[in-house]
Jmol script that loads the backbone (N, CA, C; Angstrom):
load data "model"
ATOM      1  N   UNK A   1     -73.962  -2.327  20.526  1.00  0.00           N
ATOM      2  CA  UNK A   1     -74.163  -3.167  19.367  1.00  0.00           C
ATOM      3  C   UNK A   1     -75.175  -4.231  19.736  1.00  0.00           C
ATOM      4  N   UNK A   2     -76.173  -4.362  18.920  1.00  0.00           N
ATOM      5  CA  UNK A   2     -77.419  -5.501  19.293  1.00  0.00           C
ATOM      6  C   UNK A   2     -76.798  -6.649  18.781  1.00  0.00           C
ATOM      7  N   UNK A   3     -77.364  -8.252  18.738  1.00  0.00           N
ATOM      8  CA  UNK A   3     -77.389  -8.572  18.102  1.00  0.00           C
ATOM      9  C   UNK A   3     -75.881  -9.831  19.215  1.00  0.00           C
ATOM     10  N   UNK A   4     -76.413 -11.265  18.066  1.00  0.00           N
ATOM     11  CA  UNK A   4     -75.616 -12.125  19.080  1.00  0.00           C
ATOM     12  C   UNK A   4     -74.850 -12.622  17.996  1.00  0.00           C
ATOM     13  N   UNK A   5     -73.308 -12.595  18.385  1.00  0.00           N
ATOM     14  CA  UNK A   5     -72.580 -13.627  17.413  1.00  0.00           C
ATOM     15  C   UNK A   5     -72.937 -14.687  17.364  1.00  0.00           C
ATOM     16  N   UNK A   6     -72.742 -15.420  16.460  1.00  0.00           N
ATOM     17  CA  UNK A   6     -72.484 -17.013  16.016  1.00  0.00           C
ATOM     18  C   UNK A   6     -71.499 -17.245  15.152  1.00  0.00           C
ATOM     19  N   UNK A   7     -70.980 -18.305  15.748  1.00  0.00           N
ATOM     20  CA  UNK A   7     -69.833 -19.068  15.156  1.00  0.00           C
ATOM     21  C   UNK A   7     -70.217 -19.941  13.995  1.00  0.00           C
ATOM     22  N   UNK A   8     -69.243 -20.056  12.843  1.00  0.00           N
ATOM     23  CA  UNK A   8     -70.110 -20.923  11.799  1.00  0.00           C
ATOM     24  C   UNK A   8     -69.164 -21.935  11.048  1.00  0.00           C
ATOM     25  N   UNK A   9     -69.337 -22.762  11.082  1.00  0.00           N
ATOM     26  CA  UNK A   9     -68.629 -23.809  11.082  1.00  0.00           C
ATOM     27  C   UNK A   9     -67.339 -23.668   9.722  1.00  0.00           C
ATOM     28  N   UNK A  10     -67.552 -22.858   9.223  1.00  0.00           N
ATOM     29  CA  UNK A  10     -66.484 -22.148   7.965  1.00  0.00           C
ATOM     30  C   UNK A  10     -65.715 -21.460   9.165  1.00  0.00           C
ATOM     31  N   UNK A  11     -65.597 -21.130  10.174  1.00  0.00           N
ATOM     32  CA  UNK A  11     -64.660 -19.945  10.928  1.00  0.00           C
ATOM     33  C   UNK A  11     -64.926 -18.903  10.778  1.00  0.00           C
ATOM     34  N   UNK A  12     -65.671 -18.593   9.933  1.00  0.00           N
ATOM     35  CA  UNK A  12     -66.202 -17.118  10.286  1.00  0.00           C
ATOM     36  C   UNK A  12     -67.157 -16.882  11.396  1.00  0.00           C
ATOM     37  N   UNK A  13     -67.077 -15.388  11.620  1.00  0.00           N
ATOM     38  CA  UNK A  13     -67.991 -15.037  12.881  1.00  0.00           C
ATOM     39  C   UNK A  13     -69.541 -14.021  12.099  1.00  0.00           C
ATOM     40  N   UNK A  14     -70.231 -14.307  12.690  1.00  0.00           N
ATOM     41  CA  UNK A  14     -71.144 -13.412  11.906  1.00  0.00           C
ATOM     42  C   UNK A  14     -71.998 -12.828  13.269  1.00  0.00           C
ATOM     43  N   UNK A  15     -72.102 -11.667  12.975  1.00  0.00           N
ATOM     44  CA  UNK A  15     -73.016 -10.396  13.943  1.00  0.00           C
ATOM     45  C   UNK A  15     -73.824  -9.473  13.521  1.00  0.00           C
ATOM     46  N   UNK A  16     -75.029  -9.255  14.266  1.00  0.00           N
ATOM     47  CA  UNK A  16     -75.759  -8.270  13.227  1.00  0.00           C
ATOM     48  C   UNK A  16     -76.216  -6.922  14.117  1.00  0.00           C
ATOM     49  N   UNK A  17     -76.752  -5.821  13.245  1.00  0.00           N
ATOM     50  CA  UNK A  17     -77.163  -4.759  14.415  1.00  0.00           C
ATOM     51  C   UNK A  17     -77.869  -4.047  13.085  1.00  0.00           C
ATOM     52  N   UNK A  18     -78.908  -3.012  14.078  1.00  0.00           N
ATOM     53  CA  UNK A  18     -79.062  -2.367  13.538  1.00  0.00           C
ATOM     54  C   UNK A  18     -78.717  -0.862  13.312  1.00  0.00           C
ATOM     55  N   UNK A  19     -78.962  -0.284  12.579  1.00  0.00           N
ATOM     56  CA  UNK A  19     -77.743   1.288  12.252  1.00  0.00           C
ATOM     57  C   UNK A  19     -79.037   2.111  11.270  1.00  0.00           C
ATOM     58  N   UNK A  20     -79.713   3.390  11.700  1.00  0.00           N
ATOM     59  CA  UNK A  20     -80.538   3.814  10.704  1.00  0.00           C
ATOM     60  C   UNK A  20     -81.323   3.445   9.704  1.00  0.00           C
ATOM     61  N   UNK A  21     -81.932   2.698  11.106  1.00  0.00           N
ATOM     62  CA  UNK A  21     -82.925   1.777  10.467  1.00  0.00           C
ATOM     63  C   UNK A  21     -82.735   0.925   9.237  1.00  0.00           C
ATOM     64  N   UNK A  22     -81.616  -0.017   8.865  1.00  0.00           N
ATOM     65  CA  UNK A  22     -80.986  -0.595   8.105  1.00  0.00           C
ATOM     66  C   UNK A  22     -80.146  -1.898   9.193  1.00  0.00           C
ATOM     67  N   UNK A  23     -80.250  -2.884   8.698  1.00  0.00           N
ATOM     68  CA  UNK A  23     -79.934  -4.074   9.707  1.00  0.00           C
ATOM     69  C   UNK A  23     -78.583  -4.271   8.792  1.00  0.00           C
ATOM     70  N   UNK A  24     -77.467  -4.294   9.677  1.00  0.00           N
ATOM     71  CA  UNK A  24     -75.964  -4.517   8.869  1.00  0.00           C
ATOM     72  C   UNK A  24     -75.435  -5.966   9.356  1.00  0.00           C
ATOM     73  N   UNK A  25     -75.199  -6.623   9.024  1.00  0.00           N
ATOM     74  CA  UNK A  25     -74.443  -7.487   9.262  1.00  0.00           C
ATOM     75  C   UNK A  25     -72.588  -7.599   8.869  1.00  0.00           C
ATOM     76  N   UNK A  26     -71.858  -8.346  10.411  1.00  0.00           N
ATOM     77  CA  UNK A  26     -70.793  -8.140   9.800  1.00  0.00           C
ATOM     78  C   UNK A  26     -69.743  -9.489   9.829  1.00  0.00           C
ATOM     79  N   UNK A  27     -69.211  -9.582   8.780  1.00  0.00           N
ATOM     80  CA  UNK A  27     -69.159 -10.911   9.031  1.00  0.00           C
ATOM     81  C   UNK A  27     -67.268 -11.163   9.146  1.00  0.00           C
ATOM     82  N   UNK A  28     -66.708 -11.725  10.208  1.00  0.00           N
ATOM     83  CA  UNK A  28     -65.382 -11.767  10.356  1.00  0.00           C
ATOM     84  C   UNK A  28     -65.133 -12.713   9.825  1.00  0.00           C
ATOM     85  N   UNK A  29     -63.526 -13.081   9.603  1.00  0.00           N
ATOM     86  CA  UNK A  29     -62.686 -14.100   8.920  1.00  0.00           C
ATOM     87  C   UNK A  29     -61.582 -13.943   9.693  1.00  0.00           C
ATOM     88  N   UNK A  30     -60.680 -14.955   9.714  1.00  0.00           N
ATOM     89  CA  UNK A  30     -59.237 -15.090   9.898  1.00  0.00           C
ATOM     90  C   UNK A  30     -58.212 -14.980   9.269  1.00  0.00           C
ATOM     91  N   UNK A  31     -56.962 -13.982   9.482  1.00  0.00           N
ATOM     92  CA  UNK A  31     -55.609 -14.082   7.820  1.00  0.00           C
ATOM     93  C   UNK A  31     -54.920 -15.075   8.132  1.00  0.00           C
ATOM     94  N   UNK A  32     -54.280 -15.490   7.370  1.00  0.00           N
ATOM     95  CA  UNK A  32     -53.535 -16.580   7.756  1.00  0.00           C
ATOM     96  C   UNK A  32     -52.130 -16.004   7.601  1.00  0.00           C
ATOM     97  N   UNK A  33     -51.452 -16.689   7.814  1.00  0.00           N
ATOM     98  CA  UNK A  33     -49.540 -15.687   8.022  1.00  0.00           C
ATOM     99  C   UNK A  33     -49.414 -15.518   6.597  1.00  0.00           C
ATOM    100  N   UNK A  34     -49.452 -15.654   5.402  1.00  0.00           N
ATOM    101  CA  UNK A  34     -49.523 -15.420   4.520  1.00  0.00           C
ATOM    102  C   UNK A  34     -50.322 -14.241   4.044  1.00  0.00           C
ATOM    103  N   UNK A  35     -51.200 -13.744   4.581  1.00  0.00           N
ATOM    104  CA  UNK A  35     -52.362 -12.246   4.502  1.00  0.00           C
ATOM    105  C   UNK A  35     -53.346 -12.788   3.712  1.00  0.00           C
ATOM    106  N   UNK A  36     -53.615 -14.093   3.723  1.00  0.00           N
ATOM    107  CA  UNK A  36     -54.969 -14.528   2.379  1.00  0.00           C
ATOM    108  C   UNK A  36     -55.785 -14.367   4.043  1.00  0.00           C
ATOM    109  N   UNK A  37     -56.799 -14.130   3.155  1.00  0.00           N
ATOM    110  CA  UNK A  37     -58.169 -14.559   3.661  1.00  0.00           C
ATOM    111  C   UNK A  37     -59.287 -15.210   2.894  1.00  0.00           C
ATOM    112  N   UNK A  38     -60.036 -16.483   3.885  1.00  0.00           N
ATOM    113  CA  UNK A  38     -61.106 -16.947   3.122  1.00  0.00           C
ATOM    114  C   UNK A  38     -62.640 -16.088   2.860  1.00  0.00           C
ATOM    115  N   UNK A  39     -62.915 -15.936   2.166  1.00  0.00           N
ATOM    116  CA  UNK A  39     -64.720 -14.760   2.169  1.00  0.00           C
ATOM    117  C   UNK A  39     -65.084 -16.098   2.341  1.00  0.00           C
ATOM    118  N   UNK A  40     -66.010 -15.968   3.159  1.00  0.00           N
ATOM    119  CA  UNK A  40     -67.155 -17.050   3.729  1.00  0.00           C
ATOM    120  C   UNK A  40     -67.803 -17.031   2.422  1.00  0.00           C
ATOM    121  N   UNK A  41     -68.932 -18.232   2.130  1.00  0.00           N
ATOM    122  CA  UNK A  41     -69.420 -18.736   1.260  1.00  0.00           C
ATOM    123  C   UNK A  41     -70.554 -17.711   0.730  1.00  0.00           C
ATOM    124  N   UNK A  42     -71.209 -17.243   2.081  1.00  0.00           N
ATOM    125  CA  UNK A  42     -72.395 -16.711   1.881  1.00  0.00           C
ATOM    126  C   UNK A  42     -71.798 -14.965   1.275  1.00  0.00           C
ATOM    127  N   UNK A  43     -70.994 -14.714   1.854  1.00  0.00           N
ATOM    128  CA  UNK A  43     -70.436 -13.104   1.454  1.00  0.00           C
ATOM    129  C   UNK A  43     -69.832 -13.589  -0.474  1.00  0.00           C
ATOM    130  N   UNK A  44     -69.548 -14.633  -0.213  1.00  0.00           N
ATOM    131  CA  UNK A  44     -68.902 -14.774  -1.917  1.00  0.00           C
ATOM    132  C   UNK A  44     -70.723 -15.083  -2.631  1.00  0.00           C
ATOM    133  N   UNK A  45     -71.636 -15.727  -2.303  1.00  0.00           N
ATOM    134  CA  UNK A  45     -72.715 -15.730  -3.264  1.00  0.00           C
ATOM    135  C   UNK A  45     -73.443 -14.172  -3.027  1.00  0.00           C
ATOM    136  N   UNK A  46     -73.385 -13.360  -2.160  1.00  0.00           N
ATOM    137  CA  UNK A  46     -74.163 -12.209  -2.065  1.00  0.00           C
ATOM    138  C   UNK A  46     -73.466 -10.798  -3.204  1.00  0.00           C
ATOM    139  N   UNK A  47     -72.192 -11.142  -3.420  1.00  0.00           N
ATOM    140  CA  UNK A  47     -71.366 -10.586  -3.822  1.00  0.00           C
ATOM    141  C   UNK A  47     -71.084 -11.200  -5.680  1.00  0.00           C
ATOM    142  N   UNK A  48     -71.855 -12.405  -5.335  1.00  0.00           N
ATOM    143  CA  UNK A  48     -71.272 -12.642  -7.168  1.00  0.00           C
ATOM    144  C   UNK A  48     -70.099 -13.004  -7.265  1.00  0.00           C
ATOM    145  N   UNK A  49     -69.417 -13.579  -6.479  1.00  0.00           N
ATOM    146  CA  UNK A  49     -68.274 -13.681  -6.437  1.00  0.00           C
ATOM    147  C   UNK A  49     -67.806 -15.331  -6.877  1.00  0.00           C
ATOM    148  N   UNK A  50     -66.911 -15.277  -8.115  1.00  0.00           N
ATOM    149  CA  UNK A  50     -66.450 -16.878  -8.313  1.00  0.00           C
ATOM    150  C   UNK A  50     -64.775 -17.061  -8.729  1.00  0.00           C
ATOM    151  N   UNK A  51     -64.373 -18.175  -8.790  1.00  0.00           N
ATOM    152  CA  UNK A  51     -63.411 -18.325  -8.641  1.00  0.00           C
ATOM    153  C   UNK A  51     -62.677 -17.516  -9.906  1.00  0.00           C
ATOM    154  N   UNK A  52     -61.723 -17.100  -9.734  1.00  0.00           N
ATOM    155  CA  UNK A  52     -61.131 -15.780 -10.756  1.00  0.00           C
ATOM    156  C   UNK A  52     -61.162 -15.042 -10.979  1.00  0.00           C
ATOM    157  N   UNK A  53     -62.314 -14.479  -9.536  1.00  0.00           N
ATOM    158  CA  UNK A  53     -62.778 -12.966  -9.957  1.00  0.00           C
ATOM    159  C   UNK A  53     -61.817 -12.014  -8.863  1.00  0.00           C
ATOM    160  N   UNK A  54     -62.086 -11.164  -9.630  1.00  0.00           N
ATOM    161  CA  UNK A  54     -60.450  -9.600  -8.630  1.00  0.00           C
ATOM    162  C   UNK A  54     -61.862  -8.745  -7.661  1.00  0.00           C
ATOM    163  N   UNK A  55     -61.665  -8.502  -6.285  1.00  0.00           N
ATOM    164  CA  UNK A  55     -61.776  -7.613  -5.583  1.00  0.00           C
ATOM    165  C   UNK A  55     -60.872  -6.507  -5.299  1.00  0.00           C
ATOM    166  N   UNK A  56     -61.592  -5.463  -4.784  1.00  0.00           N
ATOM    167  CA  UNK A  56     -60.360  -4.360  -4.484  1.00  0.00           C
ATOM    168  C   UNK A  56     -61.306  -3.978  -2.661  1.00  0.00           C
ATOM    169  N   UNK A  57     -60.363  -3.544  -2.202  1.00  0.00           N
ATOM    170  CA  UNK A  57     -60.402  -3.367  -0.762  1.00  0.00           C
ATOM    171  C   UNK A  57     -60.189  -1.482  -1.062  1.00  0.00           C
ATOM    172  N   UNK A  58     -61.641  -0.792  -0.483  1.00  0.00           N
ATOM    173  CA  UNK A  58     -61.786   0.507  -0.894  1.00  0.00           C
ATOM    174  C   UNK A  58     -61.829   1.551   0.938  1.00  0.00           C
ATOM    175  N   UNK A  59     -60.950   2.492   1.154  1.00  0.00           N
ATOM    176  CA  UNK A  59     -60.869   3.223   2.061  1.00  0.00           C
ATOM    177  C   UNK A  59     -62.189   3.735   2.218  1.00  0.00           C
ATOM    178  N   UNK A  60     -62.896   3.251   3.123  1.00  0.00           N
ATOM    179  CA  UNK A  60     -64.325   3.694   3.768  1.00  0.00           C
ATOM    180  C   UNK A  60     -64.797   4.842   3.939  1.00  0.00           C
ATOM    181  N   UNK A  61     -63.904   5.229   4.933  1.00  0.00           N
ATOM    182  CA  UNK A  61     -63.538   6.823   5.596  1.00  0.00           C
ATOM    183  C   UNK A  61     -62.248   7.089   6.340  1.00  0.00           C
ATOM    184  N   UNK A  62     -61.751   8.736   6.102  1.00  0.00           N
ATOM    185  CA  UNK A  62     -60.638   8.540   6.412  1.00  0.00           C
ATOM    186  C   UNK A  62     -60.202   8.302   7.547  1.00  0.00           C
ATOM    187  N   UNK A  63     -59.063   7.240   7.925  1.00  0.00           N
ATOM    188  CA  UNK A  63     -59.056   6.973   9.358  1.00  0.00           C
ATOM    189  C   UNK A  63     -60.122   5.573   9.738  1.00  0.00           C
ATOM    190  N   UNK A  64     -60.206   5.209   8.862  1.00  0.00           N
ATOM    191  CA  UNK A  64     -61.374   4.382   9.458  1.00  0.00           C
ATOM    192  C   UNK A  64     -61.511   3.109   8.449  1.00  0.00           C
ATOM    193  N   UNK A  65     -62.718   2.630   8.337  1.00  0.00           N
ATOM    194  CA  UNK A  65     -61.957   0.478   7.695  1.00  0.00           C
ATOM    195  C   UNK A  65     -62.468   0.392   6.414  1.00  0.00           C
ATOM    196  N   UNK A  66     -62.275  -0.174   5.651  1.00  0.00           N
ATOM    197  CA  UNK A  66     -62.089  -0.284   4.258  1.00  0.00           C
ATOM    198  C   UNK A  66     -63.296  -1.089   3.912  1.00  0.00           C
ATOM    199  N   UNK A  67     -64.109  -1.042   2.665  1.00  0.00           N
ATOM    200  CA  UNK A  67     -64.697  -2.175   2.114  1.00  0.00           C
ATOM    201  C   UNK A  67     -64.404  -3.087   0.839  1.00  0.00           C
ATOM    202  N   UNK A  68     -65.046  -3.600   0.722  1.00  0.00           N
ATOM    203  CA  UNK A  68     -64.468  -4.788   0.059  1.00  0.00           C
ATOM    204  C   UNK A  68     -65.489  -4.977  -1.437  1.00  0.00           C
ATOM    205  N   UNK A  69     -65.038  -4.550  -2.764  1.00  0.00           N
ATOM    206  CA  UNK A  69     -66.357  -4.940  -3.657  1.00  0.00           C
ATOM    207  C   UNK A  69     -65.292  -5.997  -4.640  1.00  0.00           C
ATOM    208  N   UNK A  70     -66.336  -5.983  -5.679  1.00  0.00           N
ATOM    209  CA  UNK A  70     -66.302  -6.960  -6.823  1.00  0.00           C
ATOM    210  C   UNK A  70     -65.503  -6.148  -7.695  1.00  0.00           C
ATOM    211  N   UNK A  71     -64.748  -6.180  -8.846  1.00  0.00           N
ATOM    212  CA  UNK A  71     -63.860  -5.434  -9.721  1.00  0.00           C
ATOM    213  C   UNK A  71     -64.608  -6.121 -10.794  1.00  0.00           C
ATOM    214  N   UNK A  72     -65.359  -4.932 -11.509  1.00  0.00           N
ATOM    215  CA  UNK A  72     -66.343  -5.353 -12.789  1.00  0.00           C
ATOM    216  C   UNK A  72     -65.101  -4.987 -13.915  1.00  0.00           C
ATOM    217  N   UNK A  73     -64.428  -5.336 -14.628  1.00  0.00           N
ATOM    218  CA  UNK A  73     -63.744  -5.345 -15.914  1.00  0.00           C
ATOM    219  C   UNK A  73     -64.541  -5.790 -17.054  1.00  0.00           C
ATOM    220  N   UNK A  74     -63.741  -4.505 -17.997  1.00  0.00           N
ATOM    221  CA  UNK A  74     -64.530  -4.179 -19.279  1.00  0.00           C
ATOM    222  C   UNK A  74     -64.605  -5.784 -20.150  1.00  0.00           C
ATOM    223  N   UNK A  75     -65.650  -5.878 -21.129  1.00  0.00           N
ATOM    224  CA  UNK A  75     -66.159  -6.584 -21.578  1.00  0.00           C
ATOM    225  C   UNK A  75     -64.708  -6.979 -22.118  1.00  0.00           C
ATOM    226  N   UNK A  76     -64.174  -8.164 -22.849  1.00  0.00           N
ATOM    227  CA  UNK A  76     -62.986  -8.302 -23.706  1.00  0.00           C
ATOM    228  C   UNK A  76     -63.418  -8.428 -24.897  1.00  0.00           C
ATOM    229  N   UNK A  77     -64.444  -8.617 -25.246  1.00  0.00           N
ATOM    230  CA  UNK A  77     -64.757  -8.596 -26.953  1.00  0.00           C
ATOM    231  C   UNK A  77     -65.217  -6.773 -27.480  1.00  0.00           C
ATOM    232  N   UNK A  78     -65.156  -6.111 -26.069  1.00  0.00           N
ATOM    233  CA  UNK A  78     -65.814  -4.470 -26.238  1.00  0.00           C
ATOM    234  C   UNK A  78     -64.633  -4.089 -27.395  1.00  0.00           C
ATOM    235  N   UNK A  79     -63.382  -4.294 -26.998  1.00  0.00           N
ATOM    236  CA  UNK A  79     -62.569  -3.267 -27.818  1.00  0.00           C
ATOM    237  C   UNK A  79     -62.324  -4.187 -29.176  1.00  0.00           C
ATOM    238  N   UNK A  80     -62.743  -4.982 -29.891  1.00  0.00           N
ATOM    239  CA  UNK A  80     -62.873  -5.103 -31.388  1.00  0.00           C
ATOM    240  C   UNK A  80     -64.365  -4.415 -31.741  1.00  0.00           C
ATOM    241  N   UNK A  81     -65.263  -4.397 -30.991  1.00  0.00           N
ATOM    242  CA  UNK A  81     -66.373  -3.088 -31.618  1.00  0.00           C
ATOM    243  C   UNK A  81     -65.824  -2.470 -32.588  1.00  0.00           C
ATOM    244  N   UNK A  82     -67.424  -2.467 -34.144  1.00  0.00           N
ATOM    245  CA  UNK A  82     -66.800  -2.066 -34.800  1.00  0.00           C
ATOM    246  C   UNK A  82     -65.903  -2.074 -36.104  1.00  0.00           C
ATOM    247  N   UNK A  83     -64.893  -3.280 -35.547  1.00  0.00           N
ATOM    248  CA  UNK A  83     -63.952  -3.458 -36.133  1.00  0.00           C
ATOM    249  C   UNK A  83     -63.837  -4.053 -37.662  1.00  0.00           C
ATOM    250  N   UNK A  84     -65.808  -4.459 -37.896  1.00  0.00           N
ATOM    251  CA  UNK A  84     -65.820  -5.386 -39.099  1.00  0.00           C
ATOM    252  C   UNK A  84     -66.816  -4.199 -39.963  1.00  0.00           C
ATOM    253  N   UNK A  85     -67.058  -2.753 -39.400  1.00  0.00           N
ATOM    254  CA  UNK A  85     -67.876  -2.063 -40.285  1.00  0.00           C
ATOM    255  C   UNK A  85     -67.556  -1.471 -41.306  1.00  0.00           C
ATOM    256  N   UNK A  86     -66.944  -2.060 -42.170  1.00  0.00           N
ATOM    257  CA  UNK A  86     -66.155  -1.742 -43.425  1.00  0.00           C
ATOM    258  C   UNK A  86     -66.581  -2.855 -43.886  1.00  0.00           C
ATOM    259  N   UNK A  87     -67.258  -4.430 -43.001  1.00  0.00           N
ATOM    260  CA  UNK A  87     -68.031  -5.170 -44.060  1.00  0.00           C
ATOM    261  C   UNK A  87     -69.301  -5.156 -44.434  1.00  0.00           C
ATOM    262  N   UNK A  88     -69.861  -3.977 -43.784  1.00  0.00           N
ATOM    263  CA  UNK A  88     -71.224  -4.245 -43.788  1.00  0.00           C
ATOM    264  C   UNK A  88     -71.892  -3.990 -45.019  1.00  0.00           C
ATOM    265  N   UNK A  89     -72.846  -4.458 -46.021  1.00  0.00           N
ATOM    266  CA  UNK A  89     -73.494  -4.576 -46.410  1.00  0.00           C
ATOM    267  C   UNK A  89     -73.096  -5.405 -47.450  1.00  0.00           C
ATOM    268  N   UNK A  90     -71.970  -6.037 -47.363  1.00  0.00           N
ATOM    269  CA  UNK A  90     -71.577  -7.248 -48.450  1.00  0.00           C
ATOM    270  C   UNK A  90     -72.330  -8.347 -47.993  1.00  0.00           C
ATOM    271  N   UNK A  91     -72.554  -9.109 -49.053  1.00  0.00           N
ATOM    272  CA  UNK A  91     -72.887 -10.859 -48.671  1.00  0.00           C
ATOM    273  C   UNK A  91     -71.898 -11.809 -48.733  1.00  0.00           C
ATOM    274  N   UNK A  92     -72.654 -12.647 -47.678  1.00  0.00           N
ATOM    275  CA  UNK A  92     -71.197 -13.851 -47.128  1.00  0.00           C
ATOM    276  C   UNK A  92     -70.826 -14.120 -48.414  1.00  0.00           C
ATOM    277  N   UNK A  93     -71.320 -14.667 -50.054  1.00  0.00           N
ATOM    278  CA  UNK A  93     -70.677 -14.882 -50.715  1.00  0.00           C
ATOM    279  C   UNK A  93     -69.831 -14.235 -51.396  1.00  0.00           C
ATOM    280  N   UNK A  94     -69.876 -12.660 -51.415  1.00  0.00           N
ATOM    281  CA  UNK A  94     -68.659 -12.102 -51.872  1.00  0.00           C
ATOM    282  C   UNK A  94     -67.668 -11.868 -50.639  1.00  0.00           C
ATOM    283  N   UNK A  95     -67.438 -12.092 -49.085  1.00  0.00           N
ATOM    284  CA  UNK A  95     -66.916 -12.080 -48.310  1.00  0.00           C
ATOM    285  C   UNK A  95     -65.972 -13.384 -48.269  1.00  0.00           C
ATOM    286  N   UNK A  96     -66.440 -14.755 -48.938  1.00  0.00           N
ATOM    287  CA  UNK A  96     -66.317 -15.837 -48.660  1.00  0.00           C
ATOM    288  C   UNK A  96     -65.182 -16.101 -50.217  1.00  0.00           C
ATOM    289  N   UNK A  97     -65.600 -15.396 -51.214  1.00  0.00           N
ATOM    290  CA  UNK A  97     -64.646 -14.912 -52.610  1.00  0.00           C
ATOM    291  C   UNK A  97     -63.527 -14.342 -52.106  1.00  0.00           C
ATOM    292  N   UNK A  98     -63.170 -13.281 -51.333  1.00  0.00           N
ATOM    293  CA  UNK A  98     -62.406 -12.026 -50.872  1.00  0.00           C
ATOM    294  C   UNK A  98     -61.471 -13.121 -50.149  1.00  0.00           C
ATOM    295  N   UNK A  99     -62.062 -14.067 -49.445  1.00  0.00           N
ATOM    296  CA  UNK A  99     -60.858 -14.748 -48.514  1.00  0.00           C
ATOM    297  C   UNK A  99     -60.220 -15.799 -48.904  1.00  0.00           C
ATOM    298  N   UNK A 100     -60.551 -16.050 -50.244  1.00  0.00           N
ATOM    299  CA  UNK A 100     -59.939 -17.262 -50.912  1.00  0.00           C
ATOM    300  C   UNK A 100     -59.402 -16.735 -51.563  1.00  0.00           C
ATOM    301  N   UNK A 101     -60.022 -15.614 -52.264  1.00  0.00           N
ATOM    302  CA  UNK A 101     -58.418 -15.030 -53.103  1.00  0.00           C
ATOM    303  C   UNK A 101     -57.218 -14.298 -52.367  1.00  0.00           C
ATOM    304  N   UNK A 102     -57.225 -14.326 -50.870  1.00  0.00           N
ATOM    305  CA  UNK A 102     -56.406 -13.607 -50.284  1.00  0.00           C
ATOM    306  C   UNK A 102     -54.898 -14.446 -50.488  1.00  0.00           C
TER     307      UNK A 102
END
end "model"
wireframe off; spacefill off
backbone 0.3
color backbone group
């Protein structure tokens, strides 16, 4: 493995190498007795990552270490799509009639 650790004042360890002609970096953390772990700052901005967002921890290869992505969830306004095309081609003022006489 090339490449020199450094310690970084967050506690993480960071190391780099290269692998097929592709430079990987890898960056360690500590669990705490509880199983949290902190993502270093720089792995949470490379990643898009902000407070409330869900990761999932994905089996790499079998026998072998897991990675870690972002959990993209569906839009929440996606599933009313749609839902108003039974108004379309009225005008707000007969829309705006319809709800006062409701």
């Amino acid at each position: 493995m090339q490449g020199k650790p450094s310690g970084r004042r967050d506690g993480s360890a960071v190391q780099s190498r290269q692998a097929n002609g592709r430079r990987i970096v890898l960056v360690g953390a500590r669990l705490t007795e509880k199983g949290q772990v902190t993502i270093p700052r720089h792995v949470r901005e490379g990643l898009g990552l902000r407070p409330g967002d869900e990761v999932e921890f994905v089996a790499d290869t079998p026998g072998g270490g897991y990675r870690m992505r972002k959990v993209l969830r569906q839009n929440p306004f996606t599933r009313y799509r749609g839902h108003l095309t039974g108004l379309a081609g009225r005008t707000p003022d007969d829309l705006v009639h319809d709800l006062r006489d409701a």
